[in-house]
C-alpha positions as CSV (number, residue, x, y, z in Angstrom):
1,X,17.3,3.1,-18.3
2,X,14.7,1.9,-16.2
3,X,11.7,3.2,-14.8
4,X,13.1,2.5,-11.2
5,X,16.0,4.2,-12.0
6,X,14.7,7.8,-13.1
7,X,12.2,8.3,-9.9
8,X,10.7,11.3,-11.9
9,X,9.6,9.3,-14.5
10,X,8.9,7.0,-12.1
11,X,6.1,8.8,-10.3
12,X,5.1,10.0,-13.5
13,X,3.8,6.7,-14.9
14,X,2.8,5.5,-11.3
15,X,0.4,9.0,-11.6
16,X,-1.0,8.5,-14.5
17,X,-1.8,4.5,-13.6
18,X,-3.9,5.9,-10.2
19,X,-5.5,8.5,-12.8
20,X,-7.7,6.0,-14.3
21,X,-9.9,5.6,-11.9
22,X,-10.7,10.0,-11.6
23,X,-10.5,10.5,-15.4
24,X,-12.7,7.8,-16.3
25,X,-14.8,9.9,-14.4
26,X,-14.3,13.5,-14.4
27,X,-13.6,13.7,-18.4
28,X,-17.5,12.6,-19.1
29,X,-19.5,14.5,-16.5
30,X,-20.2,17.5,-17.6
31,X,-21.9,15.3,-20.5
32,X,-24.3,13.5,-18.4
33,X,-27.4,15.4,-18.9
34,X,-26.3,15.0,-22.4
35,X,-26.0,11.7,-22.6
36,X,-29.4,10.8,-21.0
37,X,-31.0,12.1,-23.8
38,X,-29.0,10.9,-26.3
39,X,-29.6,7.4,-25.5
40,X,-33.3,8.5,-24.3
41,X,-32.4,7.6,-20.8
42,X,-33.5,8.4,-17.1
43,X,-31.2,10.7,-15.3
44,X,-31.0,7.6,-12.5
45,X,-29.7,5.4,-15.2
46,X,-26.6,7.6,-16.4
47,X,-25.7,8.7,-12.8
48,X,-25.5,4.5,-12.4
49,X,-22.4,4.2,-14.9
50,X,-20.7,6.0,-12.1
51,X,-22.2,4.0,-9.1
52,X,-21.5,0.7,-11.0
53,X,-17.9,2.0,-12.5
54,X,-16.9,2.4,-8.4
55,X,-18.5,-1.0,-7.6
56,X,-16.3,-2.4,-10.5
57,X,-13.3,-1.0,-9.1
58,X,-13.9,-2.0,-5.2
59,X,-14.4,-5.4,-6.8
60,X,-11.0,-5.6,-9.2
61,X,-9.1,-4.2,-6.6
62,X,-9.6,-6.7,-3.9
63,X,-8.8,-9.2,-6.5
64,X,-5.7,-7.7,-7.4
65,X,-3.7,-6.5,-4.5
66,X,-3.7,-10.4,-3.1
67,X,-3.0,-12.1,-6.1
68,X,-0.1,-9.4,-6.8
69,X,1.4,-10.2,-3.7
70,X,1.4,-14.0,-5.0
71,X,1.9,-13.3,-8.8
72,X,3.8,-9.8,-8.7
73,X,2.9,-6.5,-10.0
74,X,3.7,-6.4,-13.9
75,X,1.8,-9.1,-15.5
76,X,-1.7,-8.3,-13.6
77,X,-1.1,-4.6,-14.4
78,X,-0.8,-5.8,-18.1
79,X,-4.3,-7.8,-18.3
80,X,-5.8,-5.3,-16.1
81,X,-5.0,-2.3,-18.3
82,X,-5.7,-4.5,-21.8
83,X,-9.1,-4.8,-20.6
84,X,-9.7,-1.7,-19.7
85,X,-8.6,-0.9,-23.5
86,X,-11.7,-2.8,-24.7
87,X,-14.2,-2.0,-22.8
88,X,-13.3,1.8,-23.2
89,X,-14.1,0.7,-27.0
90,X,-17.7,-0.9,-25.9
91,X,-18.9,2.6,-24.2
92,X,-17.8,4.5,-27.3
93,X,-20.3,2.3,-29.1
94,X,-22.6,1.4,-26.4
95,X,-26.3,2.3,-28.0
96,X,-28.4,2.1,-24.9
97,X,-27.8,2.7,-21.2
98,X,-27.7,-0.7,-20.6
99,X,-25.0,-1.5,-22.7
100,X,-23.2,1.5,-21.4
101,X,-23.9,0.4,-18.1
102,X,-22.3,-2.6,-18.6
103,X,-19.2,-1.8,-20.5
104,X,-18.2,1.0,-17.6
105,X,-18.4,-1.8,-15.2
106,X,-15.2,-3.7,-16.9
107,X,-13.9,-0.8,-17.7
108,X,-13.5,-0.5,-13.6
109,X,-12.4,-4.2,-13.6
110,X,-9.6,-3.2,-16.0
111,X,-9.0,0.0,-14.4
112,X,-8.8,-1.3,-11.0
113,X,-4.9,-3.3,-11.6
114,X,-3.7,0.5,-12.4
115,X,-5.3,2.0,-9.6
116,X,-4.3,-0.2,-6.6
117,X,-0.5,-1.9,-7.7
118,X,0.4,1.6,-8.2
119,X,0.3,2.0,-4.9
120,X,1.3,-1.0,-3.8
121,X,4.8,-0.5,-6.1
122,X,5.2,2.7,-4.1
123,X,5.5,0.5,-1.0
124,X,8.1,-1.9,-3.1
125,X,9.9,1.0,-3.5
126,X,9.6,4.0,-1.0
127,X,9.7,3.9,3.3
128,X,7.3,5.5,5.6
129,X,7.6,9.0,5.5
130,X,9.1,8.8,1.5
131,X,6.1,7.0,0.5
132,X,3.7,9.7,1.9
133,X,5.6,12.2,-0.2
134,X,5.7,10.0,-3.4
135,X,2.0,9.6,-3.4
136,X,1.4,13.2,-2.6
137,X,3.7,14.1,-5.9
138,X,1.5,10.9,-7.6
139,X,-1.8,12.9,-6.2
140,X,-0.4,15.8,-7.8
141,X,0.3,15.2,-10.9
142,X,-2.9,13.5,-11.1
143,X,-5.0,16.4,-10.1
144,X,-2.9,18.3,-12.7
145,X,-4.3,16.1,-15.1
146,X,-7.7,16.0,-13.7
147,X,-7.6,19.5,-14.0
148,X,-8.4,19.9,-17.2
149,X,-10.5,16.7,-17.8
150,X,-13.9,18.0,-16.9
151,X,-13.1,21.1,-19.3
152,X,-11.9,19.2,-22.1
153,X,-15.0,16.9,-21.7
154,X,-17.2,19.5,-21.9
155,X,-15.8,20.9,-25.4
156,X,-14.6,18.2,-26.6
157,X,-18.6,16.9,-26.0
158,X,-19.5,20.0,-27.9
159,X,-17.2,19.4,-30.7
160,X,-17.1,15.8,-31.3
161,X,-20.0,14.5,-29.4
162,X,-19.9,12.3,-26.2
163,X,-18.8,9.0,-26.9
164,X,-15.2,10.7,-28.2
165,X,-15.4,10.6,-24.3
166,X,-14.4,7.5,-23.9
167,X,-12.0,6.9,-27.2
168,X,-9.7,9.6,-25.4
169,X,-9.9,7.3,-22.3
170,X,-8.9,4.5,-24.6
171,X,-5.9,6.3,-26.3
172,X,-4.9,7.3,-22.7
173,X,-4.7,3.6,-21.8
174,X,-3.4,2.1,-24.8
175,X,-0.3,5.0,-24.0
176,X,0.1,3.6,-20.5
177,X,-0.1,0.0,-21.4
178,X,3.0,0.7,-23.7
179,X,5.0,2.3,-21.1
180,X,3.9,-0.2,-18.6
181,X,5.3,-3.1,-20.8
182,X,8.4,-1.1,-21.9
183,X,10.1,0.8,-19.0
184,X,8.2,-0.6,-15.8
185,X,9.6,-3.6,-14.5
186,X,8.6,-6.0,-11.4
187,X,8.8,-4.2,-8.3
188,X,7.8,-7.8,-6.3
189,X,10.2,-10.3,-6.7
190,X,9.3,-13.7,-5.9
191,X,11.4,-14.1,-2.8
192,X,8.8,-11.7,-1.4
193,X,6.1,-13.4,-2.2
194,X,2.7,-15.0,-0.5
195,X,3.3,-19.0,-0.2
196,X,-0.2,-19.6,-1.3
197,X,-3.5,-18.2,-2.9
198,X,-5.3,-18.6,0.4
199,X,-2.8,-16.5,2.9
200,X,-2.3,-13.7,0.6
201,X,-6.2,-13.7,0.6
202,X,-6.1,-14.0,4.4
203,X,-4.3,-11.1,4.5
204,X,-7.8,-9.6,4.3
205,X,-8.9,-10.8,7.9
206,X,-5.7,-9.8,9.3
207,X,-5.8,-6.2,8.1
208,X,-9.7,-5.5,8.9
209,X,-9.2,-7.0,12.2
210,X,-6.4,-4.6,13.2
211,X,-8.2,-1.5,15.0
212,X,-5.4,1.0,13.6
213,X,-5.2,-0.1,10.2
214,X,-9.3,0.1,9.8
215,X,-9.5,3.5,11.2
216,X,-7.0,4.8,8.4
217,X,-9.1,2.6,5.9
218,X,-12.0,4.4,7.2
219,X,-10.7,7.8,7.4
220,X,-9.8,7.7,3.5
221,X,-12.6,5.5,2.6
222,X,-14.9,8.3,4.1
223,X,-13.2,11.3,2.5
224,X,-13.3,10.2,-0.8
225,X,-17.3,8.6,-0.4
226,X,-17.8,12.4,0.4
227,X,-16.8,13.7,-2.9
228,X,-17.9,11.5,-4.8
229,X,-21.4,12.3,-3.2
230,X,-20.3,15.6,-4.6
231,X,-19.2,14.4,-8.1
232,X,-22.3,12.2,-8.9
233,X,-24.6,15.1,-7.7
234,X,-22.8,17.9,-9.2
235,X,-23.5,18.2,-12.4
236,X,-27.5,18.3,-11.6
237,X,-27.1,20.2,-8.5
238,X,-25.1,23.2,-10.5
239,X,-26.1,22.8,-14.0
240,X,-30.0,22.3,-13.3
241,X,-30.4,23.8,-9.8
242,X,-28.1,27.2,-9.8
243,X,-28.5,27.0,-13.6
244,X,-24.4,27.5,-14.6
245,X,-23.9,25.9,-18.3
246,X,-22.2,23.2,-19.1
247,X,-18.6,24.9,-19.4
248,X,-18.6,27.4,-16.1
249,X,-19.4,23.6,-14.7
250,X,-16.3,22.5,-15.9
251,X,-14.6,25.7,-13.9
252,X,-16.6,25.5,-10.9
253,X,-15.5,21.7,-10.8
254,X,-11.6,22.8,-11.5
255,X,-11.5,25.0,-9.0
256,X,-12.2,21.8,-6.6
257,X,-9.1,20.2,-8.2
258,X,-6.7,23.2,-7.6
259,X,-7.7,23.4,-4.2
260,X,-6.4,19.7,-4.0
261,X,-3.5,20.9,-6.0
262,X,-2.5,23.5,-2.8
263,X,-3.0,21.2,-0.3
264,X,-1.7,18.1,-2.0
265,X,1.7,20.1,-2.7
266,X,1.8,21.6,0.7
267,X,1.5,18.3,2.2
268,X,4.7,16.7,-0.1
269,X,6.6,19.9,1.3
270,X,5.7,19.5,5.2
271,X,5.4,15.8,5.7
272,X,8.9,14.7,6.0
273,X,8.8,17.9,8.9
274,X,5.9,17.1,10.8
275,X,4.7,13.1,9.7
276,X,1.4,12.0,8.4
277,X,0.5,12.0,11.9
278,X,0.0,15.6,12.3
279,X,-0.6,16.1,8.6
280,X,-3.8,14.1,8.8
281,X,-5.0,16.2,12.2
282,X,-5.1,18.8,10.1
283,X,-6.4,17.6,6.7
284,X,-9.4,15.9,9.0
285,X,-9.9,18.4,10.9
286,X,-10.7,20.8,7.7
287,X,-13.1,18.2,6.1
288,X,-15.2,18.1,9.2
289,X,-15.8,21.5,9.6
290,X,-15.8,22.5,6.2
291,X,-19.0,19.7,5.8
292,X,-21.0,20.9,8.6
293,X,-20.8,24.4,7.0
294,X,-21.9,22.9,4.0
295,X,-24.8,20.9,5.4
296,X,-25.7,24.0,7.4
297,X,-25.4,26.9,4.2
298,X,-27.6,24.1,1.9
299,X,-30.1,23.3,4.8
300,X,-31.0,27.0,5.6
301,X,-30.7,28.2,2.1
302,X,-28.5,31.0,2.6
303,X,-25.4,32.1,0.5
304,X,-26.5,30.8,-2.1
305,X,-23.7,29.3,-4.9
306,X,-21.1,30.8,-3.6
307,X,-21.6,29.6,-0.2
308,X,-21.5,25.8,-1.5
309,X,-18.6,26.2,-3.7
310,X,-16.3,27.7,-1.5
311,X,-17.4,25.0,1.6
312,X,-17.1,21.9,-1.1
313,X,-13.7,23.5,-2.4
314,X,-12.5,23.0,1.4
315,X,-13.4,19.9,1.8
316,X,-12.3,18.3,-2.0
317,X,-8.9,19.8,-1.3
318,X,-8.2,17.9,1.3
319,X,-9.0,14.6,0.1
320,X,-5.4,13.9,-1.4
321,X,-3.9,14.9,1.5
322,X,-6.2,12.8,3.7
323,X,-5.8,9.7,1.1
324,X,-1.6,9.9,0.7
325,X,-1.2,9.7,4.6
326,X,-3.6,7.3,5.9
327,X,-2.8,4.8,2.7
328,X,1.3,5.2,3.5
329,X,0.8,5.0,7.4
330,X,-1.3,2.1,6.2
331,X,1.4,0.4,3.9
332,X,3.7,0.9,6.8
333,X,2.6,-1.8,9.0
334,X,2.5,-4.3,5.9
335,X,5.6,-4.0,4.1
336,X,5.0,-7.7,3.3
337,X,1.5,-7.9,2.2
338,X,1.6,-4.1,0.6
339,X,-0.9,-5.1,-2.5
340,X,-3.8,-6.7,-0.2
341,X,-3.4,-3.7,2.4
342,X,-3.5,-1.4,-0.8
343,X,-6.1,-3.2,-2.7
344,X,-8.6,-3.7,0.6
345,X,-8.4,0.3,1.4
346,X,-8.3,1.7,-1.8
347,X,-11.6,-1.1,-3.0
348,X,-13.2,0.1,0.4
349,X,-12.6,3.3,-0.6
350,X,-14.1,3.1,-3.7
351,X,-16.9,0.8,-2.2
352,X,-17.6,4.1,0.2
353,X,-17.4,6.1,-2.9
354,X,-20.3,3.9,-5.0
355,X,-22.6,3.8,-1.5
356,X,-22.0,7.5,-1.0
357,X,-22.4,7.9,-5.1
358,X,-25.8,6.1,-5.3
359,X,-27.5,8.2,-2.5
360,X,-27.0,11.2,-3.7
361,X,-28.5,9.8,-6.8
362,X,-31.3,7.9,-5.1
363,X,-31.9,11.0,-2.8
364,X,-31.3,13.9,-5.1
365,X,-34.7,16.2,-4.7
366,X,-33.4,18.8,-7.1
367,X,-31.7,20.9,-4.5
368,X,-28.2,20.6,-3.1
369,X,-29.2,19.7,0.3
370,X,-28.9,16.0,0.3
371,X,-25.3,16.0,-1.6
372,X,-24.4,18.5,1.2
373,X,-25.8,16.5,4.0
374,X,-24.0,13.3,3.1
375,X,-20.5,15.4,2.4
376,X,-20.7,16.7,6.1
377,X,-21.7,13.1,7.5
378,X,-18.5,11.9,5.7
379,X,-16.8,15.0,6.8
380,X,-17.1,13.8,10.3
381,X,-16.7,10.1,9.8
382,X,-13.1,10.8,8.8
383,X,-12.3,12.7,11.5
384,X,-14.0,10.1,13.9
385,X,-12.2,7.7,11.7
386,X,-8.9,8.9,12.3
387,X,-9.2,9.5,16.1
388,X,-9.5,5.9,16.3
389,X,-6.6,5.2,14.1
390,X,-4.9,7.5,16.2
391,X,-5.9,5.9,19.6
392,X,-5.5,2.6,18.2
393,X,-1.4,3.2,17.2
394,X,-0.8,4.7,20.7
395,X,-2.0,1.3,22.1
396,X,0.7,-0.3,20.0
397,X,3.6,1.5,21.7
């Protein structure tokens, strides 16, 4: 029986394909610190495998929604995931930074066909108000999964050293590119597809120049380029600042992802009841605030640890919620070019994520104001973001 034809299975796989991109991630940052020494490296220079891991995938994925849309979904997921197989291989024996550097950037570029045609199958497969639920269950399942990464990394780093990192990331792959080829067939047949190379790739053009369809870009774009100011920043901000170890990182960090867990299963429950429309009002509406508090608690120095936990766990927990609606009101107005309306917002997202990523590296001072400050400037942007969205699909009516 097909993949298509058990939709638990289904979403299963189509979770654990958009879990590349956060696992590739989450799993190694507790070992950070650790790794700078280890290959006798600036601090700079290991938080850059994570700037130049989002620039590969911002890249990969505007490359791979068009030419899915031309070529179909299966045989680009295929390449796309056997790369990222080998290059998970080169960070495992990278011996300098450099080299590290280098192989987490086509690790991205292999990563990237999981991340975006996963989504882009979900609008092969799903309508409007199904597909927000689908992606919320995909969201789900891979927070459960991201759940545990940072804690496993951080003693499974104890036990077997770093770069057993990254040959979990490659078993993990090398699993997925089996089921891939097995049980998931094309979703895009070719009666569906682009006439040419160039207007799938004009596609592009269309999309940004659509008022409604950038401000959902935006809002996402925004609310993910927030934490991942907090994810690159992190590990410095509560390991060397506040001075938790290594493991009570790995639970501060998972208590981010069960806040994402509530909201993200809340959201799969309500919006089939009330839409994405008012789903969003409220997801936005909680990452604003909850950044300003943020910025304001770091800023003035008071409450302390507990303060910035509790105002970042706001804010992270919202992001899947924010993410599943925008990306299936999105999808909605391009059933026909679904994999260049997926790959453009999801590589914009991740584009936010590496700009957002590198200042709280270039900035980081040693306290957690400037990770602060830049979540509560993307806090508002995505609210501004989706107000324009908003306005912009009321115009259409």
């Amino acid at each position: 029986m097909s993949a298509v034809a058990n939709p638990q299975r289904l979403i299963v796989l189509l979770a654990a394909l958009t879990a590349f991109g956060p696992l590739s991630i989450d799993l190694y940052l507790p070992s950070l610190p650790l790794i700078a020494a280890d290959l006798r490296a600036s601090e700079a220079s290991i938080q850059l495998t994570i700037s130049v891991f989002l620039a590969g995938l911002c890249l990969g994925m505007l490359l791979y929604g068009p030419l899915s849309d031309r070529f179909g979904r299966r045989p680009l997921l295929l390449v796309g995931i056997g790369l990222y197989v080998v290059a998970s291989l080169g960070c495992a024996l990278a011996g300098s930074a450099e080299y590290l550097v280098l192989y987490r950037f086509l690790q991205a570029l292999g990563g990237a066909a999981a991340s975006v045609l996963a989504r882009a199958i979900v609008r092969d497969l799903f309508p409007l108000a199904a597909a927000a639920k689908v992606l919320s269950l995909m969201h789900l399942v891979t927070m459960l999964a991201t759940l545990v990464a940072p804690l496993a990394g951080s003693y499974l780093m104890l036990l077997a050293g770093w770069r057993s990192l990254f040959l979990v990331l490659l078993s993990f792959a090398g699993c997925c590119l089996v089921l891939v080829g097995l049980s998931l067939p094309e979703t895009h047949p070719a009666e569906r597809r682009g006439a040419s190379l160039g207007r799938v790739f004009r596609a592009y053009a269309q999309i940004a120049c659509m008022p409604t369809a950038l401000g959902f870009i935006l809002c996402m774009g925004l609310s993910f380029a927030g934490m991942f100011a907090f994810i690159t920043a992190s590990p410095f901000v509560y390991i060397q600042y506040f001075g938790v170890s290594p493991q009570s990182y790995g639970w501060l960090f998972a208590l981010n992802i069960a806040g994402v867990i509530v909201a993200t299963s809340l959201n799969a429950r309500l919006v089939t009841r009330f839409g994405p429309s008012r789903m969003l009002t409220y997801g936005t509406s909680v990452a604003a605030l909850s950044g300003i508090g943020l910025a304001l608690v770091s800023s003035l120095e008071v409450g302390g640890l507990g303060a910035v936990v509790i105002f970042i766990m706001l804010y992270v927990s919202v992001t899947g919620l924010v993410g599943a609606n925008c990306l299936a009101s999105l999808l909605a107005h391009f059933p026909q070019q679904a994999g260049a309306a997926a790959g453009l917002a999801v590589s914009l997202q991740f584009g936010l994520g590496m700009v957002f990523s590198a200042l709280a590296g270039g900035l980081h001072d040693g306290t957690a104001t400037p990770m602060s400050v830049l979540i509560g400037v993307a806090g508002i942007g995505c609210f501004v973001a989706f107000r324009v969205a908003k306005r912009g699909r009321s115009q259409l009516r």
